[in-house]
C-alpha positions as protocol buffer text, in pm:
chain_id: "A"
residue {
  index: 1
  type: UNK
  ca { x: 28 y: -838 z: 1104 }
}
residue {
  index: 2
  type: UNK
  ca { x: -70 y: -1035 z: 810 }
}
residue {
  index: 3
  type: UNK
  ca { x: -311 y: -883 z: 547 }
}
residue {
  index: 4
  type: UNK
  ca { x: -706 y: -980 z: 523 }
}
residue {
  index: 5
  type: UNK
  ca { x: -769 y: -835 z: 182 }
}
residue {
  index: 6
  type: UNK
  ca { x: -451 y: -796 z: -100 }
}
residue {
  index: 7
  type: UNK
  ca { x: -512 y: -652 z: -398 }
}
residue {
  index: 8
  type: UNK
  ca { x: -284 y: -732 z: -708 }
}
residue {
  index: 9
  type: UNK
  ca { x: -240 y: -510 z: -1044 }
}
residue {
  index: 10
  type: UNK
  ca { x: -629 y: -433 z: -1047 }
}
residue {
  index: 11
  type: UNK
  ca { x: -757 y: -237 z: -1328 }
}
residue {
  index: 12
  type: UNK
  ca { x: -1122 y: -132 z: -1387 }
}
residue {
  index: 13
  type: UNK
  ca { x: -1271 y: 31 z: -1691 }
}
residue {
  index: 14
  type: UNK
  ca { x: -1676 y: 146 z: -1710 }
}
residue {
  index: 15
  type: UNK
  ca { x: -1826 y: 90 z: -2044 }
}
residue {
  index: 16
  type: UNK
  ca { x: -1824 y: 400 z: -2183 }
}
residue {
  index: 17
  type: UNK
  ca { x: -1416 y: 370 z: -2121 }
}
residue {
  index: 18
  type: UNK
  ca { x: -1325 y: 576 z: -1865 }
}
residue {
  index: 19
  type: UNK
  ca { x: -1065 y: 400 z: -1624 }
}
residue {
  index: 20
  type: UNK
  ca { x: -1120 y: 407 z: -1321 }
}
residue {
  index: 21
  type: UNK
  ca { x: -878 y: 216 z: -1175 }
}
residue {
  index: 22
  type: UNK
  ca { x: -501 y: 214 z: -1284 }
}
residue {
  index: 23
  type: UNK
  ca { x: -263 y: -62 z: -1169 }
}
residue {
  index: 24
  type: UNK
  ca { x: -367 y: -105 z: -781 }
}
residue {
  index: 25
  type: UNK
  ca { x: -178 y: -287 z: -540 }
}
residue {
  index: 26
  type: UNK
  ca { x: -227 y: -291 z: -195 }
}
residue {
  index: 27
  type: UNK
  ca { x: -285 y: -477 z: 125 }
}
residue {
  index: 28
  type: UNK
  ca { x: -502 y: -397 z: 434 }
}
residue {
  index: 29
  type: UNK
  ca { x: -380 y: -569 z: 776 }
}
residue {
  index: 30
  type: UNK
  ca { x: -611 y: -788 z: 991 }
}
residue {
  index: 31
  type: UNK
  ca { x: -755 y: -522 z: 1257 }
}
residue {
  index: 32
  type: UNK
  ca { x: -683 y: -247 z: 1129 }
}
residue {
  index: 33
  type: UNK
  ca { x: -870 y: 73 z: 1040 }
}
residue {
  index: 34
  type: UNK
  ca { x: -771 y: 175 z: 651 }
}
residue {
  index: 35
  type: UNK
  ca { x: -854 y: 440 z: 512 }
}
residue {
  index: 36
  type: UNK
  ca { x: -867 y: 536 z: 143 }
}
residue {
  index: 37
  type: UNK
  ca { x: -868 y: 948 z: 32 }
}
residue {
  index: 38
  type: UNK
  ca { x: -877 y: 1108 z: -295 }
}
residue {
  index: 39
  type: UNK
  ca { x: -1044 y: 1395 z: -486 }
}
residue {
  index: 40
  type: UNK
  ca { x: -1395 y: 1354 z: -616 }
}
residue {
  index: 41
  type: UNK
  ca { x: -1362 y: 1091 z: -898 }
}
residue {
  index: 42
  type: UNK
  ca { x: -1055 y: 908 z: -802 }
}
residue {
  index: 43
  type: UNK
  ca { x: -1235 y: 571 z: -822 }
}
residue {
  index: 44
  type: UNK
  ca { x: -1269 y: 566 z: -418 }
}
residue {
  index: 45
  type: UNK
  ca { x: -1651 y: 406 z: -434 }
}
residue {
  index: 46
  type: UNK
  ca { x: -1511 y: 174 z: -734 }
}
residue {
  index: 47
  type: UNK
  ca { x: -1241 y: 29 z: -551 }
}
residue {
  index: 48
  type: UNK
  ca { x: -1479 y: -36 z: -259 }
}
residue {
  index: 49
  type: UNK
  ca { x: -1639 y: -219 z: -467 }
}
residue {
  index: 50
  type: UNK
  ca { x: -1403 y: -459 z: -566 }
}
residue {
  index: 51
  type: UNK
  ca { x: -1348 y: -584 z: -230 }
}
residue {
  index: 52
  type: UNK
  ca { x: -1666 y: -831 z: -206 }
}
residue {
  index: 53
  type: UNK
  ca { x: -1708 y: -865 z: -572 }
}
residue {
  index: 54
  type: UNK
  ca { x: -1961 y: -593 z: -683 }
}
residue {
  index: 55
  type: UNK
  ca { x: -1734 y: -520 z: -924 }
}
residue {
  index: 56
  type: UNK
  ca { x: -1458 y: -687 z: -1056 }
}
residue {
  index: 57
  type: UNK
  ca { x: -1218 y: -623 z: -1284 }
}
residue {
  index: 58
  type: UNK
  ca { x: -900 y: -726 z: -1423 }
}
residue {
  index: 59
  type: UNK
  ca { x: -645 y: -810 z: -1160 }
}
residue {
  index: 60
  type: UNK
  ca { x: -662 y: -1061 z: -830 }
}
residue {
  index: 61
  type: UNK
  ca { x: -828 y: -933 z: -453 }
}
residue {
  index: 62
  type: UNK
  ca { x: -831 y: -1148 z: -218 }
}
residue {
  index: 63
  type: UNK
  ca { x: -1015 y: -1198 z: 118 }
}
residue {
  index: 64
  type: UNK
  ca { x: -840 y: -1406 z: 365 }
}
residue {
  index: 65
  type: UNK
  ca { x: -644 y: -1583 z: 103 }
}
residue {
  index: 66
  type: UNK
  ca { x: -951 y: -1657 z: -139 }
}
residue {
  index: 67
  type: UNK
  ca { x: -964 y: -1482 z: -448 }
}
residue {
  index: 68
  type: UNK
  ca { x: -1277 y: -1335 z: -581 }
}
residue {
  index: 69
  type: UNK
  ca { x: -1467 y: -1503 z: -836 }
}
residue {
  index: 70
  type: UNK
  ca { x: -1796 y: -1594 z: -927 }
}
residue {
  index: 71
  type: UNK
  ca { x: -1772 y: -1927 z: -759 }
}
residue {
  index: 72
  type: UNK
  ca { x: -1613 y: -1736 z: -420 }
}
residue {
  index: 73
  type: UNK
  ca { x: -1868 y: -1464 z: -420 }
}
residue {
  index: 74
  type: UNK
  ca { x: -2139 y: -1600 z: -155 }
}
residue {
  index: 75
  type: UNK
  ca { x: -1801 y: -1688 z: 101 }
}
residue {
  index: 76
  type: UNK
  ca { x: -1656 y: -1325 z: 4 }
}
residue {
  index: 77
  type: UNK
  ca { x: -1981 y: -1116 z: 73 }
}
residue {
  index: 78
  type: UNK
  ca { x: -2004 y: -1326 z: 399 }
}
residue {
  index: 79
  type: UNK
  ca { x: -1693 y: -1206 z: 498 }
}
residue {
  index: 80
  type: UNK
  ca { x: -1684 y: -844 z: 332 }
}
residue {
  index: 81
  type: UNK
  ca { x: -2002 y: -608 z: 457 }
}
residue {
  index: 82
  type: UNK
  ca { x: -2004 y: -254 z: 272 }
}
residue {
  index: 83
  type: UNK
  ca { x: -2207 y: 15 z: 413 }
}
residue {
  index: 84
  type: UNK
  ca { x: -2312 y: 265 z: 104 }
}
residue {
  index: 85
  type: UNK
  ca { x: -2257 y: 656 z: 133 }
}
residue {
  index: 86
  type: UNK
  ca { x: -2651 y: 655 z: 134 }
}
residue {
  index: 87
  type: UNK
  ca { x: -2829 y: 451 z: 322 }
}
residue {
  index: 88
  type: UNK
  ca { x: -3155 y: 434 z: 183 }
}
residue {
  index: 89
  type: UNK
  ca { x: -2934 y: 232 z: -104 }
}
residue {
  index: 90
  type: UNK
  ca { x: -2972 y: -30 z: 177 }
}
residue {
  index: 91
  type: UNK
  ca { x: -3312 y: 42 z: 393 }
}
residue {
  index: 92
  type: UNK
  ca { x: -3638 y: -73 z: 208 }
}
residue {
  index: 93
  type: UNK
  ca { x: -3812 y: -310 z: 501 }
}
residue {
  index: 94
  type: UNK
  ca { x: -4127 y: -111 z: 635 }
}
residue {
  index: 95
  type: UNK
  ca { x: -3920 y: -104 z: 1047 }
}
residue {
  index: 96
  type: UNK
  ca { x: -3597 y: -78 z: 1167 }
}
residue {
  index: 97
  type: UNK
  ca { x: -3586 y: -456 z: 1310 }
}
residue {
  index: 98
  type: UNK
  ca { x: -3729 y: -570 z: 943 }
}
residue {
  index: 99
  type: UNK
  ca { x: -3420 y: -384 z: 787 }
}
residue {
  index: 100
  type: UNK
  ca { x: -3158 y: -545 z: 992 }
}
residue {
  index: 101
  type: UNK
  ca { x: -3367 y: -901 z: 975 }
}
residue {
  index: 102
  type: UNK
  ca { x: -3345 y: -953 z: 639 }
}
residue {
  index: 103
  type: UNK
  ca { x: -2976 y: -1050 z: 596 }
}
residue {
  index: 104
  type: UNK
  ca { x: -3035 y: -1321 z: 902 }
}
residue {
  index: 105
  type: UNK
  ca { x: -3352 y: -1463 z: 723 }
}
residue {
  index: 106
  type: UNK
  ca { x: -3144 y: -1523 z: 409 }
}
residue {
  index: 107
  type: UNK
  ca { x: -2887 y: -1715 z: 601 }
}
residue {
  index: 108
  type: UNK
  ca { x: -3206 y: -1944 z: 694 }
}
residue {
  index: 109
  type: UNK
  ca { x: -3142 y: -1854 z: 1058 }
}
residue {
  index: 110
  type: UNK
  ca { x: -3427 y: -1970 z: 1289 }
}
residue {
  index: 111
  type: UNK
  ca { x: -3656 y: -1687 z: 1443 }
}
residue {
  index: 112
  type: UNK
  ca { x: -3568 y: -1716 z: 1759 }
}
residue {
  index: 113
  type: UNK
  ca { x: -3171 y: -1691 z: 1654 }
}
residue {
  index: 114
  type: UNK
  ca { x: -3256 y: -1356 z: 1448 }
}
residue {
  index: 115
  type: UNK
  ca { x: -3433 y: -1221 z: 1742 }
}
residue {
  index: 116
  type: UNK
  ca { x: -3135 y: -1242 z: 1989 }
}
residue {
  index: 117
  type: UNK
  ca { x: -2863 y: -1086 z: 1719 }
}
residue {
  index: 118
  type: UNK
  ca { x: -3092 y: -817 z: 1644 }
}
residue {
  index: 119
  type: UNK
  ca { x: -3136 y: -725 z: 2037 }
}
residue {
  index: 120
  type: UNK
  ca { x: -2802 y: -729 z: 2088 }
}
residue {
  index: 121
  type: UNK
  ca { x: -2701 y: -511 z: 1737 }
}
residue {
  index: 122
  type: UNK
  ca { x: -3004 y: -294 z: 1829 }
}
residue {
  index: 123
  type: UNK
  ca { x: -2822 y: -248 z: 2217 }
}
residue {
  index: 124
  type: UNK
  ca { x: -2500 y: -241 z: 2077 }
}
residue {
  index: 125
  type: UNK
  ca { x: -2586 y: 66 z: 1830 }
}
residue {
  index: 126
  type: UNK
  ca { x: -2827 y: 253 z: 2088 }
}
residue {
  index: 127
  type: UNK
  ca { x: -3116 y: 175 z: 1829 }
}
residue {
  index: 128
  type: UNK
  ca { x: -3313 y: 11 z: 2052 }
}
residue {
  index: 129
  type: UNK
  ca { x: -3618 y: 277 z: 2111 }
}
residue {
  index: 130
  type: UNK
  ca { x: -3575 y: 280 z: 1707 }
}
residue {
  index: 131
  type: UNK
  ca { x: -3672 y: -18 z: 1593 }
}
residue {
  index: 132
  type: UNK
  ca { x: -4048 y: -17 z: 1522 }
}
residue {
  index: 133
  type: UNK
  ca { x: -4013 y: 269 z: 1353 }
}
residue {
  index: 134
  type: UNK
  ca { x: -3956 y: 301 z: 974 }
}
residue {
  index: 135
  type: UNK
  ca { x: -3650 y: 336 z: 853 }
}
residue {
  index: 136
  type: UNK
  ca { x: -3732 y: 636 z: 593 }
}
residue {
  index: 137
  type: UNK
  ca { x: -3872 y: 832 z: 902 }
}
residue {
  index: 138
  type: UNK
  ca { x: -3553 y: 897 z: 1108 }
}
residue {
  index: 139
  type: UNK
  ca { x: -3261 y: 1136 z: 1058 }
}
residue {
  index: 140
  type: UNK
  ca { x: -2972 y: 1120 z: 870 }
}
residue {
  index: 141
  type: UNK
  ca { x: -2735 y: 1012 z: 1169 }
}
residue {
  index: 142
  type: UNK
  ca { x: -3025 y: 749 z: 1264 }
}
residue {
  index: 143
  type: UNK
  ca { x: -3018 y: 621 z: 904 }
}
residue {
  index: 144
  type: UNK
  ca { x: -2692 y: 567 z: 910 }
}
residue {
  index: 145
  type: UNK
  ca { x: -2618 y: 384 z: 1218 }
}
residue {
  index: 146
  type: UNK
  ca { x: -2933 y: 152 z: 1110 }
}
residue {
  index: 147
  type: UNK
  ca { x: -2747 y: 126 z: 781 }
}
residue {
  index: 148
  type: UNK
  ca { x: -2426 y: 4 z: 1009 }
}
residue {
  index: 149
  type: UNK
  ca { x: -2637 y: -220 z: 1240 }
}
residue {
  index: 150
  type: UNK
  ca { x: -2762 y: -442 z: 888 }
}
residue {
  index: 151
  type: UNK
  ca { x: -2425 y: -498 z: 774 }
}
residue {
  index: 152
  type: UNK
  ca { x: -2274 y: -552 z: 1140 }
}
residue {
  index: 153
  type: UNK
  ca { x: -2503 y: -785 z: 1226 }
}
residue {
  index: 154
  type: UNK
  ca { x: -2398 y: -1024 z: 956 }
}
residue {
  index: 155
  type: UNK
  ca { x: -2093 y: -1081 z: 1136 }
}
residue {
  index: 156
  type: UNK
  ca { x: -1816 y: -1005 z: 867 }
}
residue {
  index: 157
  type: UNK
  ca { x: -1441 y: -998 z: 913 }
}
residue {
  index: 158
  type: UNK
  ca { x: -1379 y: -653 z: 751 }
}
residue {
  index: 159
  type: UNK
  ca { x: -1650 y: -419 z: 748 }
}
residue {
  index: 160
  type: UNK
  ca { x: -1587 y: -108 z: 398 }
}
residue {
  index: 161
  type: UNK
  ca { x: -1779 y: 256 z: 444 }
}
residue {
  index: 162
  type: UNK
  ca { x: -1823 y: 461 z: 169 }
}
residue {
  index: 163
  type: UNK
  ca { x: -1791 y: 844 z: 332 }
}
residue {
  index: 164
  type: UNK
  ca { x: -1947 y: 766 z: 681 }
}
residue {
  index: 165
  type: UNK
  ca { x: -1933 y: 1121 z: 798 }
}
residue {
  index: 166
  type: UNK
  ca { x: -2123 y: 1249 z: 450 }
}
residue {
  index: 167
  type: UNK
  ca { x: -2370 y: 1473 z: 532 }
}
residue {
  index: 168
  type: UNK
  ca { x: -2377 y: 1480 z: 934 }
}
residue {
  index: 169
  type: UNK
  ca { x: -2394 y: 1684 z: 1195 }
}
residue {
  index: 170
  type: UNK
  ca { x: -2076 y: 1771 z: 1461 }
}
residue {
  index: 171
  type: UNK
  ca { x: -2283 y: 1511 z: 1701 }
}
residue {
  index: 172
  type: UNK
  ca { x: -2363 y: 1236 z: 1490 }
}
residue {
  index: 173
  type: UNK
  ca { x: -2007 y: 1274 z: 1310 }
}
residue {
  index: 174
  type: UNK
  ca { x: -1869 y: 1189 z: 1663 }
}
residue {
  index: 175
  type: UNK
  ca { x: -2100 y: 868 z: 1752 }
}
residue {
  index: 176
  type: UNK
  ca { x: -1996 y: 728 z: 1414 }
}
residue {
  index: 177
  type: UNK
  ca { x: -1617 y: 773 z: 1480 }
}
residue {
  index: 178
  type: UNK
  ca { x: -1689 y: 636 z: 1867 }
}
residue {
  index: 179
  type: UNK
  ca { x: -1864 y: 322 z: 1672 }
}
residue {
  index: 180
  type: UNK
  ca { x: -1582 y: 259 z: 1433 }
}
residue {
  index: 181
  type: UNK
  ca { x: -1311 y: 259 z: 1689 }
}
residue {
  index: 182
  type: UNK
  ca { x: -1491 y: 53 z: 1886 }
}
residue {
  index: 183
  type: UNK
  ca { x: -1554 y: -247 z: 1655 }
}
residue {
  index: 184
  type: UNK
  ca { x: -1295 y: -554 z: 1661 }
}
residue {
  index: 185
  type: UNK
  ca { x: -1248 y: -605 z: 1267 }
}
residue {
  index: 186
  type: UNK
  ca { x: -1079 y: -468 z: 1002 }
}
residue {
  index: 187
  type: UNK
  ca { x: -1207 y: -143 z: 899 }
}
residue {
  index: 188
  type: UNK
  ca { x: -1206 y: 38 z: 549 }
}
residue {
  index: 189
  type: UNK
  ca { x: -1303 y: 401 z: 512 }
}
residue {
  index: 190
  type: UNK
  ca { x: -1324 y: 596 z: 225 }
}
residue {
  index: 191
  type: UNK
  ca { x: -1364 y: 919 z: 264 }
}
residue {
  index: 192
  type: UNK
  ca { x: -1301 y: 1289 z: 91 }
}
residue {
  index: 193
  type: UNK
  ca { x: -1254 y: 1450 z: 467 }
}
residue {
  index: 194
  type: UNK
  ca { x: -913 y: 1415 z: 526 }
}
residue {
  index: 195
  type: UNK
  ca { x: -883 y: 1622 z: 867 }
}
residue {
  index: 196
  type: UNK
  ca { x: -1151 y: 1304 z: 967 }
}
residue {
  index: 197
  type: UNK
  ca { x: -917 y: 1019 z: 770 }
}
residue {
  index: 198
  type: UNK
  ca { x: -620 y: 1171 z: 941 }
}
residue {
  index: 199
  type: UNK
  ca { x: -770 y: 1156 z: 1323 }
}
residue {
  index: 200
  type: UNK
  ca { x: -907 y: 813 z: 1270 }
}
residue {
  index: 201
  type: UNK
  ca { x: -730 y: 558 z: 1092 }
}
residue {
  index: 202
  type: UNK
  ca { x: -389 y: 344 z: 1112 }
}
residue {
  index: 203
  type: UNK
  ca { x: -280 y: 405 z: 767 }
}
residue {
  index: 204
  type: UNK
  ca { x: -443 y: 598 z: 466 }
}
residue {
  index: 205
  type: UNK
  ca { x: -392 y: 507 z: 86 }
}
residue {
  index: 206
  type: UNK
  ca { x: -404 y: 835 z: -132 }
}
residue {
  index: 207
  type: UNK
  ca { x: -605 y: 767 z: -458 }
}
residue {
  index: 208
  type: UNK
  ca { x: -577 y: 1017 z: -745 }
}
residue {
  index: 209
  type: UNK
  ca { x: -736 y: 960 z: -1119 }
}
residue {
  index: 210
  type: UNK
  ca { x: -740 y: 547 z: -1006 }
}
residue {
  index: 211
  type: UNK
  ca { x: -399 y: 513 z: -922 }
}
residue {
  index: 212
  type: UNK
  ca { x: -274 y: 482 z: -568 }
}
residue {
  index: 213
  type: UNK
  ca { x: -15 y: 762 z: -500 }
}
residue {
  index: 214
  type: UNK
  ca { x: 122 y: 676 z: -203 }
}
residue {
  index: 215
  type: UNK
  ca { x: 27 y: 474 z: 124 }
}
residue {
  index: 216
  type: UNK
  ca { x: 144 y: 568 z: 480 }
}
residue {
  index: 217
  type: UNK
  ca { x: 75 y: 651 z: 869 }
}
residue {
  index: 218
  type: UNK
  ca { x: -173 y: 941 z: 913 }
}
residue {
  index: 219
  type: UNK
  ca { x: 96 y: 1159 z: 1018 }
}
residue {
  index: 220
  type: UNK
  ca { x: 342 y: 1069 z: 697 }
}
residue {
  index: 221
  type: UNK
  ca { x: 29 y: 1173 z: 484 }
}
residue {
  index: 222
  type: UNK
  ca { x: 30 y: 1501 z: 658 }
}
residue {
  index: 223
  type: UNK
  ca { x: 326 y: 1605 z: 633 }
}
residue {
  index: 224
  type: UNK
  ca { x: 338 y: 1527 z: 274 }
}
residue {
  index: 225
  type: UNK
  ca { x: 279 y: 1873 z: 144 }
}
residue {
  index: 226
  type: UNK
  ca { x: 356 y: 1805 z: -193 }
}
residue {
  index: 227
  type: UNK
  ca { x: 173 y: 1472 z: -284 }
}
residue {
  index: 228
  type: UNK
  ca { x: -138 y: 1645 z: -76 }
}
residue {
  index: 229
  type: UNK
  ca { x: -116 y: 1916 z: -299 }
}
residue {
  index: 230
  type: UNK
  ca { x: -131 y: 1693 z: -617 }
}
residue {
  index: 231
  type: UNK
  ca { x: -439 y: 1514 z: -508 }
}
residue {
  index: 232
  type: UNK
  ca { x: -614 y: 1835 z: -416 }
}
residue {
  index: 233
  type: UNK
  ca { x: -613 y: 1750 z: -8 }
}
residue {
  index: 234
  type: UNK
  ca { x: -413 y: 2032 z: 97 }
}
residue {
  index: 235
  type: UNK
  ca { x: -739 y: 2248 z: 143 }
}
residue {
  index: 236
  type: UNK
  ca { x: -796 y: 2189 z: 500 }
}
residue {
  index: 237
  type: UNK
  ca { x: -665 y: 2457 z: 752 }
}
residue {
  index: 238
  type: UNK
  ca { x: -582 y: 2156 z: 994 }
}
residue {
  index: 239
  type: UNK
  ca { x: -418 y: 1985 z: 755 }
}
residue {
  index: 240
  type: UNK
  ca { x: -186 y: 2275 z: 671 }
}
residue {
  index: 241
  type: UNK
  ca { x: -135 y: 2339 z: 1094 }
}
residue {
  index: 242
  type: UNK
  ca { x: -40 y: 1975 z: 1128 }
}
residue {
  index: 243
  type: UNK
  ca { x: 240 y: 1977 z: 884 }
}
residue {
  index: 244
  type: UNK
  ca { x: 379 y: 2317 z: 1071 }
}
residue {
  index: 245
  type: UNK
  ca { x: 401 y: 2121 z: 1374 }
}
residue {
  index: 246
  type: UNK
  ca { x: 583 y: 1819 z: 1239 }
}
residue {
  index: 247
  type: UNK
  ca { x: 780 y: 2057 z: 1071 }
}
residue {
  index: 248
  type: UNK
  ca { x: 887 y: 2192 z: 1388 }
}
């Protein structure tokens, strides 16, 4: 399977110097659902970033063969939807329907047009009894599937979450996981729950002080007591029972 995004000897440095990424490289396959796990600070959320130009720093990503640049980013963010760990970063519109309207009406779609991708988001993401209701009046787990349905909508080819499962219940955790399966794009999770990474995704990248330490199947990363235990991931009970049994 050929890659959708490839990232080349990236390095990223905030201004007060810390770096926060080191020397990435990687590639993320058409399809696919990727995650990316590391300790608190690794540079997770900043390499998220980078993949529809937020950021960018030195070193090449590309998106279906184009690179990122300032004359790329409109075609990049069209392609490249990022769903923040908190979703009020991306819910301001006074109702639901406003909040997942207001990418169409940018695009200069016709009323009529916005009305019929918004039904069938609002369907498609059970939101439908939701969505003349403010946004800043529902729960967490609503927030965050509303927070899904504005980026969805758009209709990108790779779709990046910043810790989906932050912050929710057993329940909501679960609809989430049903949603992401479900989709037909390429899929990038980061995430600090690795028992979640692990049951979820194709392939996981381990990130550690901005450097990727290693990338492999879900079950490779399990096993891999010792590189788990230099990233501080070895904490889950799960994790630990999974390696016994591949052990075995």
């Amino acid at each position: 399977m050929e890659p959708i995004i490839t990232i080349k000897n990236l390095n990223f440095s905030y201004p007060d110097g810390h770096r926060a990424l080191i020397d990435v490289n990687l590639e993320i396959k058409k399809g696919e659902i990727f995650g990316i796990i590391g300790p608190t600070g690794a540079g997770k959320s900043t390499l998220l970033q980078h993949l529809n130009g937020i950021l960018q720093g030195d070193g090449d990503v590309f998106v279906d063969n184009i690179k990122i640049e300032k004359k790329s980013e409109k075609t990049i963010r069209e392609k490249v939807g990022i769903v923040f760990q908190n979703p009020d970063d991306q819910l301001f519109c006074p109702t639901v329907y406003e909040d997942i309207a207001f990418g169409l009406f940018n695009l200069g779609l016709k009323p009529e047009e916005v009305d019929q991708k918004i039904t069938a988001i609002l369907e498609k993401m059970n939101l439908s009894h939701l969505k003349d209701l403010s946004s800043h009046h529902l729960s967490f787990g609503e927030k965050k599937r509303v927070a899904l349905a504005t980026t969805l909508v758009m209709n990108p080819q790779v779709i990046a979450l910043d810790e989906p499962f932050a912050n929710l219940d057993y329940k909501s955790v679960l609809n989430i996981i049903e949603m992401i399966k479900n989709l037909s794009l390429t899929r990038v999770i980061i995430s600090q729950d690795i028992l979640l990474a692990l049951s979820i995704c194709d392939r996981i990248a381990l990130l550690d002080k901005g450097k990727i330490i290693r990338v492999a199947s879900p079950i490779e990363i399990a096993a891999d007591k010792d590189t788990l235990s230099q990233t501080g991931l070895d904490f889950h009970p799960y994790v630990d029972m999974i390696k016994r049994f591949i052990d075995k």
